[in-house]
Backbone as JSON, one array per atom type, in Angstrom:
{
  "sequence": "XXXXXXXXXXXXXXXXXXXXXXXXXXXXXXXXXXXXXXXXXXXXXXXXXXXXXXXXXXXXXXXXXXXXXXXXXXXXXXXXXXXXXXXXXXXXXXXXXXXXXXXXXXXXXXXXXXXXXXXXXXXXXXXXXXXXXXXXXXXXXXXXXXXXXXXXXXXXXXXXXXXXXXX",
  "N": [[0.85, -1.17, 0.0], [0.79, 2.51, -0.91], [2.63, 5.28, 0.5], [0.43, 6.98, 2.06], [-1.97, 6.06, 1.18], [-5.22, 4.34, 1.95], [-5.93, 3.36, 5.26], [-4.29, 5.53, 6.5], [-3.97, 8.56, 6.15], [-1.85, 11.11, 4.77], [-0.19, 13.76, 5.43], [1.64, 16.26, 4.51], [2.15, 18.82, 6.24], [1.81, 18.15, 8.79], [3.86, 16.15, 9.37], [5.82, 18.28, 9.12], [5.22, 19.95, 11.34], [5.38, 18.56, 13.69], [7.8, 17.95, 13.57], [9.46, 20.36, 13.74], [8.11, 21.3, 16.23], [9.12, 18.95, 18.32], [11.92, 19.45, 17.7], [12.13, 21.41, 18.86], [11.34, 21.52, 21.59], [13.7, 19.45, 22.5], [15.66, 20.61, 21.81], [15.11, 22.85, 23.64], [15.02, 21.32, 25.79], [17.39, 19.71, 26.14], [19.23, 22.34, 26.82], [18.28, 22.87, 29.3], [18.62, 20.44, 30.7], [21.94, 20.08, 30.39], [22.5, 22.48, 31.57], [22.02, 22.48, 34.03], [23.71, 20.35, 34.49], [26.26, 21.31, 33.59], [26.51, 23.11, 35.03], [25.66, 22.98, 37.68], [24.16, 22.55, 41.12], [26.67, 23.31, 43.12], [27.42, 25.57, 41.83], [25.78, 27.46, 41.61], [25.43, 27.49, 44.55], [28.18, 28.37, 45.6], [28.24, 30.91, 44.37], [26.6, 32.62, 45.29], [27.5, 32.17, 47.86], [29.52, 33.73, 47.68], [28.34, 35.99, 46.85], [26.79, 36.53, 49.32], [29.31, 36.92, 51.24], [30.81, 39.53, 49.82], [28.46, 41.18, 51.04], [28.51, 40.59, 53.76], [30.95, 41.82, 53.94], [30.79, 44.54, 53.51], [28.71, 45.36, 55.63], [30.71, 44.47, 57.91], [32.71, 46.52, 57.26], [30.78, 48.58, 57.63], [30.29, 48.56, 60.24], [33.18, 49.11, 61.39], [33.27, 51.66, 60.2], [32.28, 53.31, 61.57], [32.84, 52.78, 64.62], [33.65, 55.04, 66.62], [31.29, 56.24, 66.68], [29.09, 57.22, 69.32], [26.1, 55.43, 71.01], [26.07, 53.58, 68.79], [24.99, 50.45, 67.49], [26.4, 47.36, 66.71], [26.04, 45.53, 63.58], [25.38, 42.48, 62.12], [25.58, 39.73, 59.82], [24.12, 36.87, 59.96], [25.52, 33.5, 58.52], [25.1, 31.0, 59.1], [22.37, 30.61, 58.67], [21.54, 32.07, 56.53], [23.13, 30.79, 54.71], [21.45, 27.9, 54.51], [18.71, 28.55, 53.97], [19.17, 29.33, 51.49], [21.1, 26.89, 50.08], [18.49, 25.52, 50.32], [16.46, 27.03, 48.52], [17.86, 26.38, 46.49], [17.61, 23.68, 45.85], [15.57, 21.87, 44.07], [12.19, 22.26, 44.22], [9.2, 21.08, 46.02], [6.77, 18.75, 45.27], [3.75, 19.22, 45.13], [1.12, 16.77, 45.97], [-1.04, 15.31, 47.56], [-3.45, 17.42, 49.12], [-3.84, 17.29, 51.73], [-1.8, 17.11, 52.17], [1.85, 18.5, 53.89], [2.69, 21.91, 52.52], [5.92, 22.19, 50.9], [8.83, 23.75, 52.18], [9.09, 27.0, 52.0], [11.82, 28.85, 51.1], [14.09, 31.71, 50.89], [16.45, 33.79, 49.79], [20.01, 34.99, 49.9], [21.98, 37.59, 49.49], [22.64, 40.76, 47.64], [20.44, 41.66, 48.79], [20.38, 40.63, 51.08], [19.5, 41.74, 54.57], [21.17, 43.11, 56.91], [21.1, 42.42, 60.54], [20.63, 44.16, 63.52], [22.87, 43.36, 66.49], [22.79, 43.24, 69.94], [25.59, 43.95, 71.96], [28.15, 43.11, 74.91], [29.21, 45.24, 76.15], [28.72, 48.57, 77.22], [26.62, 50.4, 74.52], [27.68, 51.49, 71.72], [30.14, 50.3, 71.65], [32.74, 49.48, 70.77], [34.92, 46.49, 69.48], [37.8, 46.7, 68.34], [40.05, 45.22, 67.08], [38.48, 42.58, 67.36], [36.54, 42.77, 65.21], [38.24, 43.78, 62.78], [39.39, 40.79, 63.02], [37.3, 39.67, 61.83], [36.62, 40.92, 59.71], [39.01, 40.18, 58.54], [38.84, 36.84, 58.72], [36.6, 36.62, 56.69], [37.47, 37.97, 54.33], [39.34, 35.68, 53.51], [37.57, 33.61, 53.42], [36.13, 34.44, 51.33], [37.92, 34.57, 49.51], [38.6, 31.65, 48.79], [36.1, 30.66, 48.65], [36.25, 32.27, 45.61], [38.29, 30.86, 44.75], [37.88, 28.36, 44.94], [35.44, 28.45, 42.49], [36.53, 28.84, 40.42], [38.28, 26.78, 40.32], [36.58, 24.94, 39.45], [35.81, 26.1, 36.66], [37.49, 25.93, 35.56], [37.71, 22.86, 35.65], [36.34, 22.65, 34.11], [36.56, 24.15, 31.51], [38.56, 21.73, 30.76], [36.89, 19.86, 29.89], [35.81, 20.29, 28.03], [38.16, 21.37, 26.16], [38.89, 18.86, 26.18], [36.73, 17.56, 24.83], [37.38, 18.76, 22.33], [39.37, 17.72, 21.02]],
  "CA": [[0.0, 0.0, 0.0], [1.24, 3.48, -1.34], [2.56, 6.17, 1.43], [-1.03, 8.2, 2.05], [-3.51, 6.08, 0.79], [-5.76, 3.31, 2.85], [-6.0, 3.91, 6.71], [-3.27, 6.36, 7.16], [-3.62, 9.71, 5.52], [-0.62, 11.65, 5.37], [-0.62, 15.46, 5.3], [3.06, 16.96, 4.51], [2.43, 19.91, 6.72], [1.69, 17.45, 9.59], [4.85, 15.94, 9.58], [6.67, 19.19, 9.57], [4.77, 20.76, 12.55], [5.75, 17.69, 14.41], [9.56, 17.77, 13.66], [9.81, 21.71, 14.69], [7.82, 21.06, 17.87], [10.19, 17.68, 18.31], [13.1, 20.07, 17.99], [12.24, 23.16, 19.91], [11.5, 20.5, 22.8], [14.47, 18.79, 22.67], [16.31, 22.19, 22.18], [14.99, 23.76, 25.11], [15.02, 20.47, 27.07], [18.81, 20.1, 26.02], [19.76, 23.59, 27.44], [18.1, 22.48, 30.77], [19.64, 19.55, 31.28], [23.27, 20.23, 30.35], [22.65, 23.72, 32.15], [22.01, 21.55, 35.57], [25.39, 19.27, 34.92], [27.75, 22.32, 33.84], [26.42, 24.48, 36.24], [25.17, 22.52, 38.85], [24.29, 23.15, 42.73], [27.78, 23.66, 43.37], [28.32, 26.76, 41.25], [25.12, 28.25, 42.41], [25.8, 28.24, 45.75], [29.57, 29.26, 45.22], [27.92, 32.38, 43.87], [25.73, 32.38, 46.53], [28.4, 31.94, 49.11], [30.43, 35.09, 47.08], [27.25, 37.54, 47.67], [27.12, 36.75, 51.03], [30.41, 37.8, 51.72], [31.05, 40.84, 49.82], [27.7, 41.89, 52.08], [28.78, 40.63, 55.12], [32.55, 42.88, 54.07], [30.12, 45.72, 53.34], [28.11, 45.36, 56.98], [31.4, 44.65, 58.85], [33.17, 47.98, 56.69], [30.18, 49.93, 58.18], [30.79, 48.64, 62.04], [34.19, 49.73, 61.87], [33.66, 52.84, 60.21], [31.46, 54.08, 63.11], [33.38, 52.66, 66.03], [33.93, 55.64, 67.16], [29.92, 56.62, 67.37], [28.18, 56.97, 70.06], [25.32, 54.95, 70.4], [26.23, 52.98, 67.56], [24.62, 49.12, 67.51], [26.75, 46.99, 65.33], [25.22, 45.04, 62.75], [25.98, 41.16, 61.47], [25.11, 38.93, 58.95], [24.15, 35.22, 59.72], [25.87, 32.69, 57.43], [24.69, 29.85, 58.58], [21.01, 30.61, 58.88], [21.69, 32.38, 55.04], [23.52, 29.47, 53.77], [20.08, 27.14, 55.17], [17.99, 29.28, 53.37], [20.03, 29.09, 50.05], [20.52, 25.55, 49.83], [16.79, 25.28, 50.28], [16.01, 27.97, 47.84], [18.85, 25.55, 45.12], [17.0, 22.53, 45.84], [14.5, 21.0, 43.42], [10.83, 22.17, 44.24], [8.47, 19.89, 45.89], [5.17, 19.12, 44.33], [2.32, 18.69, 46.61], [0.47, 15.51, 45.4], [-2.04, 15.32, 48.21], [-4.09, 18.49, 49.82], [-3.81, 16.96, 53.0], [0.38, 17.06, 53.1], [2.22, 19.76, 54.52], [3.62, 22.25, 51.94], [7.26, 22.16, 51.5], [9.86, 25.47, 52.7], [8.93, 28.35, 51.38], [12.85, 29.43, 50.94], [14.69, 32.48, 50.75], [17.54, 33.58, 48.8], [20.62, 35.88, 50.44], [22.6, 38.28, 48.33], [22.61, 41.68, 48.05], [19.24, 42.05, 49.19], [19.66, 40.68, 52.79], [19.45, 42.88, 55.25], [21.96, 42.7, 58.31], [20.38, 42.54, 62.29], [21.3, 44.33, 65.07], [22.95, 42.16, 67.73], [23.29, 43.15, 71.41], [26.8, 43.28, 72.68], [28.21, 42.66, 75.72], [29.08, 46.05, 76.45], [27.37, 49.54, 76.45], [26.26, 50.77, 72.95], [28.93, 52.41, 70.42], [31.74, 50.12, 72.69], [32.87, 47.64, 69.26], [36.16, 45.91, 69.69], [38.5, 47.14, 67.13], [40.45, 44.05, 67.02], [37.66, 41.83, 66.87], [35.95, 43.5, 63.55], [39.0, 43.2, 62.02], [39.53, 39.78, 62.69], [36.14, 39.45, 61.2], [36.87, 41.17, 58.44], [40.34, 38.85, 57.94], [38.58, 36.03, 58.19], [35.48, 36.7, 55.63], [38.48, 38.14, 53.02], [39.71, 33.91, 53.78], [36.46, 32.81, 52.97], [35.44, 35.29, 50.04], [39.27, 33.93, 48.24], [38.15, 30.19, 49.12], [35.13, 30.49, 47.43], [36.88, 32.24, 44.24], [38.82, 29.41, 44.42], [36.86, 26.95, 43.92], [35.04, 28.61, 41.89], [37.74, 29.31, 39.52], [38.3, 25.39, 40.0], [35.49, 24.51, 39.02], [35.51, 26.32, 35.59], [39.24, 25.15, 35.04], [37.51, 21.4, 35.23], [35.13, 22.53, 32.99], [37.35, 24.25, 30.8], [39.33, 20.65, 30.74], [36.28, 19.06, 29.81], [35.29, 21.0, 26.51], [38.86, 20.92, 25.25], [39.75, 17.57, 25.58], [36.36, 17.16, 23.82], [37.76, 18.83, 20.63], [39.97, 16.62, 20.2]],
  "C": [[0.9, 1.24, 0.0], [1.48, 4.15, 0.27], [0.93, 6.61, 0.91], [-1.68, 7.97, 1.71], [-3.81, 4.8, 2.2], [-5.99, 4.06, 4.42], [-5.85, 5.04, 7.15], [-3.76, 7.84, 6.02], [-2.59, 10.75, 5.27], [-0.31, 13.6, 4.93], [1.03, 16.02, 5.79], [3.54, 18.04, 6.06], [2.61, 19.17, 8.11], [3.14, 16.69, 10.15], [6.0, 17.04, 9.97], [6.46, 19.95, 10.83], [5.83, 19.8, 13.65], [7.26, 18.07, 14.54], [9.84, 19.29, 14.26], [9.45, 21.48, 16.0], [8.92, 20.3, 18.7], [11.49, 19.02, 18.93], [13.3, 20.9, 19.36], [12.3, 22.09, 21.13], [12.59, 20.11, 23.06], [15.87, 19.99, 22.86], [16.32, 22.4, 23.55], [15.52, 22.76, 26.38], [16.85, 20.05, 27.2], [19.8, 21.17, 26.56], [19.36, 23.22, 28.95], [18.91, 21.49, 31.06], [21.22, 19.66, 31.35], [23.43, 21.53, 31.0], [23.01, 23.12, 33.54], [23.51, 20.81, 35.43], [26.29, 20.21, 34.91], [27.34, 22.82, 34.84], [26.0, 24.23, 37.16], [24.57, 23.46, 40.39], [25.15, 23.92, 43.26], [28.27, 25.15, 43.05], [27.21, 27.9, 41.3], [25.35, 28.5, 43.74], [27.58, 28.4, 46.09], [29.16, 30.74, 45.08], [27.18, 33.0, 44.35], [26.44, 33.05, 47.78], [29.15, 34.13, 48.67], [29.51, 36.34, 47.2], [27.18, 37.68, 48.79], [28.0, 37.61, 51.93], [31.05, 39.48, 51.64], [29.57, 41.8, 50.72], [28.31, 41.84, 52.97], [30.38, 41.79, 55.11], [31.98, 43.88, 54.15], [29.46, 46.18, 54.91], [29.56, 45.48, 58.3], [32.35, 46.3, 58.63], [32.33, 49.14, 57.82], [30.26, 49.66, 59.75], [32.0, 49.11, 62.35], [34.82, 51.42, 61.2], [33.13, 53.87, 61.28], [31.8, 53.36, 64.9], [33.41, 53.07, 66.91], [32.35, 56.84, 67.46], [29.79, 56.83, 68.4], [27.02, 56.82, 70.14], [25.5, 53.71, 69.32], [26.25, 51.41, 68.29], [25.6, 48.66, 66.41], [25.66, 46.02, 64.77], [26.05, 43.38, 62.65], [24.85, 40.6, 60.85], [25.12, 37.11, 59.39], [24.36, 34.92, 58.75], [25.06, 31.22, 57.9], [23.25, 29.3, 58.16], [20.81, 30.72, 57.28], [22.09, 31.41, 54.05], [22.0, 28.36, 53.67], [19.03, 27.65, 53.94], [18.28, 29.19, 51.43], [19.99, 27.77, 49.38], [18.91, 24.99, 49.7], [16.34, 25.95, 49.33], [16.55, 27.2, 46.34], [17.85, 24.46, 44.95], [15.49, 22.4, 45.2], [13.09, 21.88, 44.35], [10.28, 21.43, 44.96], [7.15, 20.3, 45.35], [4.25, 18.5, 45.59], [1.11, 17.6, 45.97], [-1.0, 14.79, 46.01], [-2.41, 16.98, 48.73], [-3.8, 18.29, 51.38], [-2.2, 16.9, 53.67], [0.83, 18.26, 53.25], [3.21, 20.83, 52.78], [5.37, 22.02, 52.41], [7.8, 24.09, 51.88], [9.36, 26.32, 51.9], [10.76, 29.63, 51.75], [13.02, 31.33, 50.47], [16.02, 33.08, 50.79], [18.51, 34.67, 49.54], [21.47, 36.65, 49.26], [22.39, 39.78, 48.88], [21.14, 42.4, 48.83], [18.76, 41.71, 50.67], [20.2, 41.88, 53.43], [20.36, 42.61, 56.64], [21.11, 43.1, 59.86], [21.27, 43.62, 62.84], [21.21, 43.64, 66.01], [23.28, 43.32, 68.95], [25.33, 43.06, 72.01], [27.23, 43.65, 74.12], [28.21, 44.06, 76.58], [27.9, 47.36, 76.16], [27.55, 49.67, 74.67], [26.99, 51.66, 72.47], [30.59, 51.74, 71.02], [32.06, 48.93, 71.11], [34.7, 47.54, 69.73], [37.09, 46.26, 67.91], [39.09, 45.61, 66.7], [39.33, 42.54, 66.85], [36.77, 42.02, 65.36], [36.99, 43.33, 62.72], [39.67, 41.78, 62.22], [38.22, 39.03, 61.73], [36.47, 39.58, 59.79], [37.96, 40.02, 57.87], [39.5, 37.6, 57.76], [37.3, 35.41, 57.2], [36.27, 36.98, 54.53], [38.81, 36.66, 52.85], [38.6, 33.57, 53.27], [36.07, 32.77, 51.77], [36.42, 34.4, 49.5], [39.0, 32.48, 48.46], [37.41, 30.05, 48.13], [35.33, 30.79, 45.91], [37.89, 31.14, 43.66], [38.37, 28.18, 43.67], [36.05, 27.14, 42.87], [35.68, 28.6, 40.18], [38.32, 27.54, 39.09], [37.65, 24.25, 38.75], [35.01, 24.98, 36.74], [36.66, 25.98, 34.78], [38.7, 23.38, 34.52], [36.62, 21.36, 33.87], [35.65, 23.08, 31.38], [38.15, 22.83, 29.73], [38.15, 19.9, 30.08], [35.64, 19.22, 28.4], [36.69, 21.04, 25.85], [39.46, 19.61, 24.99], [38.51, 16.68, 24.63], [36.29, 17.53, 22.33], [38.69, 18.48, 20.27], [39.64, 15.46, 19.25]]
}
């Protein structure tokens, strides 16, 4: 039996709709998936981790430019509460499948848009430890170059991984 006669009818245009749709799908769905393996978890919250910090340098900058206030509350940035929040915010979705189950987290994302607390310290108000703020500061500069590190790692492997496939 001929293409397009008997059962089957066959309509040119029909076939071509199909194969663009086909594509664009496979397109788009192609950019997602290989977006998730190069760029994974990892290199979101790297970049993640790297907003954090230049805030928290920005928040500790402004406690030790007013040291010498009076009055003056300092400020800080939770990391680990921010990191919590992040990871949760990276992580997959859940889908709610029953009415009766508990939504999941309702996350939120840190960056330039958190906002630093005022903490309490031990002494009266505008007393900040010079030496302690700048150990702060030293060891968030340690952290910030950590994270460019790896980050920087991370695109070196990836680098490694696109030229040894043009060979």
């Amino acid at each position: 039996m001929p293409f397009g006669q008997g059962s089957r009818k066959w309509y040119p245009f029909c076939m071509f709709q199909w194969v663009i749709k086909k594509r664009r799908k496979t397109r788009m769905g192609a950019q997602t998936v290989s977006g998730q393996r190069i760029f994974g978890r990892t290199m979101d919250l790297l970049s993640r981790v790297l907003d954090y910090r230049a805030r928290n340098h920005a928040v500790i900058a402004s406690n030790l430019s007013n040291i010498d206030t009076p009055g003056y509350k300092p400020k800080v940035l939770h990391f680990e509460e921010e990191l919590a929040r992040a990871a949760g915010k990276i992580a997959p979705p859940l889908r709610r499948t029953n009415r009766k189950h508990l939504p999941g987290p309702q996350p939120v994302g840190f960056g330039p848009g958190a906002s630093p607390e005022v903490v309490e310290t031990d002494g009266p108000p505008g007393t900040l430890d010079l030496d302690r703020e700048m150990s702060k500061m030293a060891q968030n500069n340690i952290l910030y170059e950590t994270a460019v590190k790896l980050l920087a790692k991370k695109f070196e492997a990836l680098k490694t991984v696109i030229d040894d496939r043009r060979r």
